[in-house]
C-alpha positions as CSV (number, residue, x, y, z in Angstrom):
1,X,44.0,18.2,43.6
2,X,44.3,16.8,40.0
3,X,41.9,14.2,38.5
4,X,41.9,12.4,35.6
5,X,38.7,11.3,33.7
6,X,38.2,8.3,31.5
7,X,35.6,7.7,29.0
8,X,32.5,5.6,29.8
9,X,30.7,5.2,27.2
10,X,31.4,0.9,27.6
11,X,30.6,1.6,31.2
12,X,27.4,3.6,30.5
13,X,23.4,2.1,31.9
14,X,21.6,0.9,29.2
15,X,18.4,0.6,31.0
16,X,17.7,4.4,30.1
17,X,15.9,3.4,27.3
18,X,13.2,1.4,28.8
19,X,9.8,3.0,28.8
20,X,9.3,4.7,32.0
21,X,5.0,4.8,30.9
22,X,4.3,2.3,33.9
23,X,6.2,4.4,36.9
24,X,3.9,7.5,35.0
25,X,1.0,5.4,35.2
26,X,1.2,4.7,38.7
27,X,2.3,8.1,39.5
28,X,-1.3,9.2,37.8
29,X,-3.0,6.4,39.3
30,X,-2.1,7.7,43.1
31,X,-3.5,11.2,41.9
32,X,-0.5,13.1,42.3
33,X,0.5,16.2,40.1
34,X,3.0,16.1,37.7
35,X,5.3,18.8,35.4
36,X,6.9,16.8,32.1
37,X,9.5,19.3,31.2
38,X,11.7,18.6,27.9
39,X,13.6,20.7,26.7
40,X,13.4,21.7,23.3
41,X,17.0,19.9,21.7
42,X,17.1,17.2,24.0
43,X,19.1,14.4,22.3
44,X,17.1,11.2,23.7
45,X,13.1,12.5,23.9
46,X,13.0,15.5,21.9
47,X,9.5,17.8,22.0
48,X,7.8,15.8,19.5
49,X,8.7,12.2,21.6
50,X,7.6,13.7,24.6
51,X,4.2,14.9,23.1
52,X,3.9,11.7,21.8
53,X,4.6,9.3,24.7
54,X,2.1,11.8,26.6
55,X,-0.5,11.4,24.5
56,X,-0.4,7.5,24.7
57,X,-1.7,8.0,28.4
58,X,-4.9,9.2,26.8
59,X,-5.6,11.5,29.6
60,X,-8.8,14.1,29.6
61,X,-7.2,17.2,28.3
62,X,-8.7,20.6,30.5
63,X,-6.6,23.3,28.6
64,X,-4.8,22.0,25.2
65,X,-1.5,22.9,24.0
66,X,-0.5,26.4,24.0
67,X,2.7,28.9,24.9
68,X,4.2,29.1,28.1
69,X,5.6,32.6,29.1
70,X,8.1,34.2,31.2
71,X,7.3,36.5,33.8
72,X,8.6,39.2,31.6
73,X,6.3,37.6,28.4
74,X,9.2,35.7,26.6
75,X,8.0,32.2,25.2
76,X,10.2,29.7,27.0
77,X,8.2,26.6,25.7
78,X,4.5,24.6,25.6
79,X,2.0,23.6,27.8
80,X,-1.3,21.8,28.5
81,X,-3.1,20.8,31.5
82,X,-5.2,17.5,32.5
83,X,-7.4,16.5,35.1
């Protein structure tokens, strides 16, 4: 079977560049764990965005930033936790 593909970029959602703070907020608010992953050349929220837009939750950090590591000790990226 053959398929063709078109572009879409005139087709695309534009509402993925609305805050998505309030459905966090309300996540956090019904105590439920979370994992933010981003990855480190991510074209829309790089590291730094994501760091940032965390930090505007001003939640009570338990452990602050540091490495996260592989099961064989690589450094695969950054973590913190919150209660």
């Amino acid at each position: 079977m053959q398929r063709s593909f078109k572009p879409c970029a005139l087709k695309c959602r534009l509402d993925v560049f609305k805050s998505m703070l309030p459905v966090y907020k309300k996540l956090l608010d019904a105590k439920l764990d979370m994992l933010v992953f981003s990855g480190d050349i991510d074209g829309i929220v790089p590291l730094i965005g994501t760091r940032r837009w965390i930090n505007t939750l001003d939640l009570k950090v338990k452990v602050p930033w540091r490495p996260w590591y592989t099961a064989s000790g690589a450094i695969c990226g950054a973590c913190r936790s919150t209660l």
